[in-house]
Structures are given as structure tokens and as C-alpha cells.
N, C-alpha and C positions, 0 to 999 in steps of 0.2 A: 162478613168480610172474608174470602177468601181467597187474596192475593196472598204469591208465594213470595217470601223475606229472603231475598240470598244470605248465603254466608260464606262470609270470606275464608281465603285457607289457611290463614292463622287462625281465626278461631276455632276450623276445626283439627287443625296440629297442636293447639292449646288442648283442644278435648281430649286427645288420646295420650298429649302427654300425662296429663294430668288424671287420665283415666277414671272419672268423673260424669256423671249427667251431669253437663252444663247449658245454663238459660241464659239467654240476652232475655232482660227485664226492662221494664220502664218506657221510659223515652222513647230509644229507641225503637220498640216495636210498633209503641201509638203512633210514633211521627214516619216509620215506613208503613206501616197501613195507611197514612192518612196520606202516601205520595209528599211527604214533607222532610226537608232537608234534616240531614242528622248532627248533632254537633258533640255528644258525649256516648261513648256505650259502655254502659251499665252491664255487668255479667253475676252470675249468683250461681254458688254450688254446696253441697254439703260439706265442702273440704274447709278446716282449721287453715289461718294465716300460718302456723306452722309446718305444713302439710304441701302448700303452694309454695313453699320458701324450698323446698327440699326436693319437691319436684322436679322444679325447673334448674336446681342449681345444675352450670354449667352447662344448659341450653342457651340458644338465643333471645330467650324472653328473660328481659330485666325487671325485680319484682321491687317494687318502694312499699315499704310500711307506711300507711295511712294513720290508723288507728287500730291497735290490738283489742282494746273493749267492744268497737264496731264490729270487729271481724273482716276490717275494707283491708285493702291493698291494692297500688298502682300494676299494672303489668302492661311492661313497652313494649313495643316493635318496632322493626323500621318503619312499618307504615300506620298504625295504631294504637291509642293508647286505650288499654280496657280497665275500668274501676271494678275490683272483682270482692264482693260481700260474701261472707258466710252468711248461708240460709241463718236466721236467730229469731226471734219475740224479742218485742221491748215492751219494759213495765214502767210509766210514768207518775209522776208526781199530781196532784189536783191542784196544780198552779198555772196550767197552760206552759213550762217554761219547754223552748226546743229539744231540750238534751236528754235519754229516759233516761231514768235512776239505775234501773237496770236491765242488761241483757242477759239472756239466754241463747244458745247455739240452739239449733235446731235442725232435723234432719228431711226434710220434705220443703218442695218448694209452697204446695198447697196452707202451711205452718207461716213459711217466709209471709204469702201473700198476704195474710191478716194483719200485719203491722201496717201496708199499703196508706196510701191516703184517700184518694180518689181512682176508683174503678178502672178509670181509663189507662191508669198506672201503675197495675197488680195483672197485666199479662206475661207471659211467659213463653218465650222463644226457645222451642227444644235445638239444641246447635247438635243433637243428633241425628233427630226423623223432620225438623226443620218446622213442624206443628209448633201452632200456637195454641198455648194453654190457658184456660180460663177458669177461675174459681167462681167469681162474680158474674156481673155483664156487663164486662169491660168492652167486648165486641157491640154488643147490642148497643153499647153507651156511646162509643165511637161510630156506628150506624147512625144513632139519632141525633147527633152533636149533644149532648149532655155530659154535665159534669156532675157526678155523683159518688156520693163516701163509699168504702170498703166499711161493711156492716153498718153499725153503730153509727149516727154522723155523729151522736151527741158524744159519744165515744172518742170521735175521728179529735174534732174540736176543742174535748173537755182534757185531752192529751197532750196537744201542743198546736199553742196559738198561732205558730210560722203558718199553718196548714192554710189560716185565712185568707194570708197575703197571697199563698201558693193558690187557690181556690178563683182567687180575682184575676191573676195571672194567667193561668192555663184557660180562663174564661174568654177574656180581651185576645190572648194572643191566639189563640182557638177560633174566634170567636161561635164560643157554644153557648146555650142557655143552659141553667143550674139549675137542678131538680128544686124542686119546692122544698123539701124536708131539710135537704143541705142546704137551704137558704136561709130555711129558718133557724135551723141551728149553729149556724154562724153568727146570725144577730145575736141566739140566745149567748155565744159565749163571745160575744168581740169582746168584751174586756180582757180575755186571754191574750189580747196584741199585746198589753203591757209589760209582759215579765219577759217580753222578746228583745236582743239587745238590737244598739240602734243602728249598728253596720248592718245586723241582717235587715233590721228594717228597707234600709235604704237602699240596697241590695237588691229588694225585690219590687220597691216603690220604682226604682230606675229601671228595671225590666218590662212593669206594668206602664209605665209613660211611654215607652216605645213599643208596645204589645203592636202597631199597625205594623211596622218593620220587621218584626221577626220573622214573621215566613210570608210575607203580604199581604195576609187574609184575616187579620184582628183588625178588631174592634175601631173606631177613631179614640183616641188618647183622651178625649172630654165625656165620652161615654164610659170609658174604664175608671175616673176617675168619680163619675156620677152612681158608679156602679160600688164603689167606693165609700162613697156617702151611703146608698140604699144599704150596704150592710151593717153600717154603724163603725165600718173600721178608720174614718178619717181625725173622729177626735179621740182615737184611743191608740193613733202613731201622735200626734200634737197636742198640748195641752195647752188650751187658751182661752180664757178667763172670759166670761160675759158674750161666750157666740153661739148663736143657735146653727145647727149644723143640720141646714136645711140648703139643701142643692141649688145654687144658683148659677146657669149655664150661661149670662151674659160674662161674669166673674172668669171664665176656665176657657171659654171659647177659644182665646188665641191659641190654646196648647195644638190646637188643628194646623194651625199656621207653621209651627217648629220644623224646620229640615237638616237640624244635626243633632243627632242623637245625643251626645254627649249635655243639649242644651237644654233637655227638657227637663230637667233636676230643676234649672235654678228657672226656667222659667216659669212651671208650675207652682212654687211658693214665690213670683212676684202675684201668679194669678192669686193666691191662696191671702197675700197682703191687703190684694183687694178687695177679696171677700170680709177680709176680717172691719176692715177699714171702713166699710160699708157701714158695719152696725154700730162702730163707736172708734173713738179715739185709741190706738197701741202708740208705742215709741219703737221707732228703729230697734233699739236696743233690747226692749219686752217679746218684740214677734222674732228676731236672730235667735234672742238666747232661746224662745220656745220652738223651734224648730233646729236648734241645732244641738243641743244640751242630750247627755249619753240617752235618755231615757226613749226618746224624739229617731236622731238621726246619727245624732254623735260626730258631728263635723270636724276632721282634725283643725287646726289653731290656722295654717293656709284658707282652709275651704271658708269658715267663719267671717276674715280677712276680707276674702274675693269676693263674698256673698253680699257683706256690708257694705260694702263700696257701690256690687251693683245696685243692692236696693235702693240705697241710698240717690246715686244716678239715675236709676229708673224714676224715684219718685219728682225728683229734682227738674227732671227734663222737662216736665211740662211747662216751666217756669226760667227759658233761660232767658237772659240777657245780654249776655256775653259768650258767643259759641265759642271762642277760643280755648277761654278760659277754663268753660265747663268742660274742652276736651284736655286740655293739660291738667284738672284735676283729678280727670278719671281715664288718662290713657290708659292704664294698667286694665281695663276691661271693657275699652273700648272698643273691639272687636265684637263680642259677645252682646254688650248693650244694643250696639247697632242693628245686630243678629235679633235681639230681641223686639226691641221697639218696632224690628219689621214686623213681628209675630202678630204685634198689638196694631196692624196695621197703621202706623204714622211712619209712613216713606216718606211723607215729604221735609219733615224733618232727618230721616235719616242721611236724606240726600246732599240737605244743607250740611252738616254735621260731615260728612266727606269729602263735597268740595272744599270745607275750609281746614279737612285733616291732610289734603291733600297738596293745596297750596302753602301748607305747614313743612310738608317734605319739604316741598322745591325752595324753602326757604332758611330749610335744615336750621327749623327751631328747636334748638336744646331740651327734652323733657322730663332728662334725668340731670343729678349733677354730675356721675359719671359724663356728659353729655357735653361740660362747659370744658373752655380751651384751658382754667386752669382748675386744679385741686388744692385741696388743707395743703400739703405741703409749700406751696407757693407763698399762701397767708401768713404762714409761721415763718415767713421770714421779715413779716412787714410788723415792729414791736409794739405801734400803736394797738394793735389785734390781742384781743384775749385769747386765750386757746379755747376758753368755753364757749365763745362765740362765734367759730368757725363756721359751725356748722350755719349759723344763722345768716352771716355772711353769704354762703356761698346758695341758702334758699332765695338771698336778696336779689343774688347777681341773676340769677335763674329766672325771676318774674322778671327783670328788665330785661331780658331775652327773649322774654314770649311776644312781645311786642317790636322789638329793636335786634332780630335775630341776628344782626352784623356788627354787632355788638362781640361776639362768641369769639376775640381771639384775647390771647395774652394781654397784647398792649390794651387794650380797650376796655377788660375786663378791668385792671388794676387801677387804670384811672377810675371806675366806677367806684371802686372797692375808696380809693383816696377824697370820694365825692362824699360816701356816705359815712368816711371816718368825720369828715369836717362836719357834715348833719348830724352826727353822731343818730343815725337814721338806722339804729339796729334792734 
């Protein structure tokens, strides 16, 4: 490859402040050799966080402490921001876990480069003579679309398990083929995914679900996910009792279907419900807590909430009876279901399910109780009323609304409320 990488004139007014051989690494070089848009730049030099701190003080470049141990640091500009690492080695644990035990500083970017993961992302951008530098065959790897380890794969993997999910990532969103050797020893260490926590999991599961969006040239989202299964990493992000975790592409296919990215999180584990669903009996409650529980995904206590509802909806849906109902049960992710069910292609459901969300507005049916003409305070002045049963009350007056939406002012509400004192219908 021997296209020329410009450089901007802040980083080469960083360089002489800092008086430094400095390299853009990473990313950035693989994704402008590859004519691909840039989104973060990665910088590396032999200088200490202390050294960068003292430099620039009282220049226009503002420095943020990242991590002292790392050796990282932010450095702003008006127009960019650079992630700037000391050259170091790291020495890992034989756990797979992300974090090394320890670092050493290091003086040679050739030293830096050996920590690398994948070839394609151990080049080096001189922001001097503007050459790109190679230890490995990170050029030759990006020639042939391959993804392949810095040294060692068993090494790369037997280090730290994140590498895996990063591996299936820059595959899909790449879409490159992976050496045979780093293929195999990914399977040989996927159990290494486990001692990953489950933000980073999710982290990188939501980047590999939209790997076709990223720069428009990955993978389709049911192939990265297949790709997924072929290395063994799908049951060792999920733990789920009695599945054989054997690819089944009718199961995943709608994730093709998805046009917002932010959707294909939860669509993918309704596809993943169905898989399991296939081979035997779970409970709503068995497959949530296994996909969301810290080890998994780690769902904050909202995401858990919103997930349940929708699976719950999604499963539900093919069984309505009552459209209204089912949409004032599950307004709160009504948007998204709809979004989904298109995925699974059944429009014509969807379509029902809007005209009558629709005719819902124009009839400005109440679907919260914030929603109704009166609130507790009203109640609490009528002494028939317990106080512990407001709240119940005011669920009452809500369902006679879904139906009777002219029902929704003051007066009408309270005669209801005096209807169901005398029923004592609470």
C-alpha cells in the first residue's frame, strides 16, 4: 500500500513542541490506508504522562489524564482530539481477564508494537518523514483483507479475552477473512470471554450487530453473528442451560431486516429467544436474568425493565385478542416493538397495531395516569376512599378510559369513582 496519510498541522506542531518522534497508530492508519472514515486518533511516543504534562503547559493544547498506569492521556485542540500512549509492554495474568497486571514504559515504537493485537493494528505513522512503519505484515494483511495476530495468536488470546470480540469486530465491520491459525486459536481460548465484564461485553456485541453501518462495507449482521457461533464465543457471553449452540440462520435472519441501530441490541436476543425456545421450554424470567445478569451483559435495572416488557410483547403478539388493550399494556415500547415485528417481517400486523394507535390519539385515550382529568389529591378528599387504595382507584378509572375515552374529565371521572365505591369494585 503505498498511499500518502496527510498530517494535520497540529500534529505536526504537537511534534516539535513536544520534540519527540511521534506516531499515529492504530486505527487511524488501517482506516486511512483503507480510504475509510476516521473516528478516533490514536498517537504514541516515548515521552512519560509527566513529560507531555510539562511540555505543553501554557500552550494551546489541553492535556486530560486518562490513566497514569497506561501511560494514556487526552490532548485537545480546537479541531482534535488525540489519545496520546507511552510507548510500554504489558504482562498479563493467565485468566483472559482485559486489564494487564502489569506495565512497563518502553522506549522504541518496534517494543510498543508487540503488545498490538491484530497486525492490521501495530502500524505506525511517522508524523515526521510521514512513512508508515511495519514490524509485522500489517500492510500485506490489509492488501489481502485478513485478520491476523501480532506474534503469538495463542499469546494474543491466552492474554486477554476482549481480543475475541475485537477479532469478530474488525472482521464483520472489515469485512475481512481471519487467518486460519487466529481462528483457531480463538476457539482454542473462547472460554477467555468469561472473565470479561459485561459492559465491555455489550460494548462490543452492539458494535458487531451494526458492523454493515460502520463504514458500509461489513458483513450482513446474521453473518457476524454466525460468525459468532463458528468461534464458540456465543455461549461463553450467555449462559443457558440445555442449548446446543449450533447456528441456526432461520432463528437470526430478521437482524438483516433492522434500520436503527440503536435496535439491534434487543432485537438480536428476541432472535436469540427463539433459538433457545426452539429446543425446549425457558421462562421470560430464566432467559432476562441470562442475558442480562453482570457476567452476560450487565443490563442496568431500566434496560432489564424495557427488555422485559418487549420480550414479553413480542412473545404475546402473536396471540392478540384485543389490539387495544395489548397497545395500552405495552405503550412504553410501543415504538420499538412495532420497529421490531417489522424486522420479523409481520406488517400486517404492524399496520393494524397503528391504525388503532392512531385512532387512539384522535380519541386522546388516557395511557398514563398522569393522563386522567383527576389525580390522588382529588380522591383524598372523597372519605369513603382508603389512602392505600388510591393508587388502585385511579388504575380503575384508567381501564374505563381505554374504552370510554370521554369519560377523561373531572365530573365523569368522580361519578365513576362513586360507582365503584357503591360496587365496592376495587
Amino acid at each position: 500500500m503505498n498511499k500518502k496519510i496527510k498530517i494535520s498541522n497540529d500534529l505536526k506542531e504537537l511534534q516539535r513542541l513536544l520534540n519527540v518522534e511521534l506516531y499515529v497508530v492504530g486505527g487511524y492508519v488501517r482506516n486511512s490506508l483503507l480510504n475509510l472514515p476516521n473516528y478516533d486518533i490514536d498517537i504514541a511516543s516515548s515521552l512519560p504522562v509527566e513529560e507531555i504534562f510539562n511540555k505543553l503547559n501554557g500552550t494551546r493544547f489541553l492535556v486530560k489524564l486518562r490513566s497514569a498506569k497506561m501511560g494514556t492521556v487526552e490532548i485537545f485542540t480546537a479541531n482534535e482530539v488525540y489519545q496520546h500512549t507511552t510507548f510500554r509492554s504489558d504482562v498479563y495474568g493467565d485468566n483472559g481477564k482485559h486489564n494487564p497486571l502489569t506495565t512497563q514504559f518502553v522506549l522504541s515504537w518496534q517494543e510498543d508494537a508487540k503488545r498490538r493485537d491484530f497486525t492490521i493494528n501495530a502500524l505506525y505513522l511517522s508524523v515526521n518523514n510521514g512513512k508508515v512503519y511495519d514490524n509485522f505484515t500489517g500492510l500485506a494483511d490489509l492488501e489481502n483483507k485478513t485478520i491476523k495476530c501480532v506474534g503469538q495468536s495463542e499469546k494474543v488470546f491466552s492474554e486477554d479475552g476482549l481480543r475475541l470480540l475485537r477479532l469478530v469486530r474488525f472482521a464483520s465491520e472489515l469485512n475481512f477473512s481471519i487467518n486460519e491459525e487466529t481462528k483457531e486459536s480463538a476457539i482454542k481460548y473462547c472460554k477467555n470471554l468469561k472473565d470479561i465484564s459485561g459492559e465491555r461485553k455489550k460494548k462490543e456485541l452492539q458494535e458487531i450487530l451494526n458492523c454493515k453501518n460502520k463504514y458500509g462495507i461489513g458483513l450482513r449482521p446474521l453473518d457476524a453473528v454466525k460468525l459468532l457461533f463458528e468461534l464458540k464465543l456465543i455461549q461463553n457471553i450467555f449462559s443457558i442451560k440445555g442449548i446446543k449452540w449450533e447456528f441456526d440462520e432461520s432463528c437470526f435472519s430478521a437482524l438483516n431486516n433492522v434500520k436503527r441501530s440503536d435496535e439491534y441490541l434487543f432485537c438480536f436476543l428476541l432472535c436469540l429467544f427463539n433459538f433457545a425456545s426452539k429446543q425446549g421450554n425457558i421462562s421470560f424470567e430464566d432467559f432476562v436474568s441470562a442475558v442480562s445478569n453482570k457476567t452476560a451483559l450487565n443490563f442496568s435495572r431500566a434496560e432489564v425493565q424495557e427488555f422485559s416488557k418487549l420480550l414479553k410483547a413480542f412473545h404475546f403478539s402473536t396471540q392478540i385478542s384485543n389490539v387495544r388493550k395489548f397497545i395500552f399494556k405495552n405503550y412504553m415500547v410501543f415504538e420499538k416493538l412495532c420497529n421490531i415485528l417489522e424486522c420479523f417481517e409481520r406488517c400486517d400486523l404492524v399496520s393494524s397495531l397503528k391504525q388503532e394507535q392512531m385512532l387512539m390519539k384522535k380519541q386522546k385515550v388516557p395511557l398514563k395516569i398522569k393522563d386522567l382529568a383527576i389525580n390522588g389529591n382529588d380522591l383524598l378528599t372523597i372519605d369513603k376512599i382508603n389512602k392505600k387504595n388510591i393508587g388502585k382507584y385511579l388504575e380503575k378509572l384508567l381501564r374505563i378510559c381505554l374504552y370510554n375515552p370521554s369519560l377523561n374529565n373531572k365530573k365523569s371521572l368522580l361519578c365513576e369513582v362513586d360507582k365503584l365505591i357503591v360496587l365496592n369494585n376495587v
